[in-house]
N, C-alpha and C positions, 0 to 999 in steps of 0.2 A: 933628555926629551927635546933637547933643540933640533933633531931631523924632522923630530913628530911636526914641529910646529913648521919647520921649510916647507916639508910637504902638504902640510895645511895652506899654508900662504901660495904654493903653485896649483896648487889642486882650484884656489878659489881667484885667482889671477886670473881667470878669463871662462866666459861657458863651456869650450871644448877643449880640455886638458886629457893627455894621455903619458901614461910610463909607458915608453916602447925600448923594446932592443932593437939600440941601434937608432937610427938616425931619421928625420921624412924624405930625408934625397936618400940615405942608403941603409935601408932596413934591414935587419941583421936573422927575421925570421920570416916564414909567411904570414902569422900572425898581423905581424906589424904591416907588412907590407900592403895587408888587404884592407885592415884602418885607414892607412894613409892614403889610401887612393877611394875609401869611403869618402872620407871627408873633402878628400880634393873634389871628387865627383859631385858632393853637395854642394858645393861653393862654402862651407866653414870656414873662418880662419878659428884658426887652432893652434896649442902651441904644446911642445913635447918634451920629455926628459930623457935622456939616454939612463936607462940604469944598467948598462955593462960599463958606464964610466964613473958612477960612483957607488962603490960597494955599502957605504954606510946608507945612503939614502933606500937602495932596495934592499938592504935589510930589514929597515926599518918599514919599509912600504907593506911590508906582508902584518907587521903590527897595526897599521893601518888602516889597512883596505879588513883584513883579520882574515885575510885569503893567501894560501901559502907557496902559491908558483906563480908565473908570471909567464902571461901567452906568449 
């Protein structure tokens, strides 16, 4: 259960946390892409995780969130 509790502690590291594919300089879907220029448009700081870089973390993310895909 220790990804359960990373993702705990990033989720609650700042008010606007996002899992994105991919990166806020290089978004890996539109998905993400239409987030990250949401929040930039807002003025948010925000802070993000890539889960196509760790496989263990969005695994676990869909335990989670208890939602089974990822936009």
């Amino acid at each position: 259960m220790k990804a359960f509790r990373e993702i705990d502690d990033l989720v609650k590291s700042t008010p606007f946390f996002a899992f994105i594919k991919g990166t806020a300089d290089t978004p890996k879907c539109k998905f993400t892409r239409r987030l990250v220029e949401m929040f930039g448009k807002s003025g948010y700081k925000f802070k993000t995780f890539d889960i196509l870089a760790d496989e263990r973390i969005r695994q676990w993310l869909k335990f989670y969130s208890n939602w089974p895909t990822f936009p």
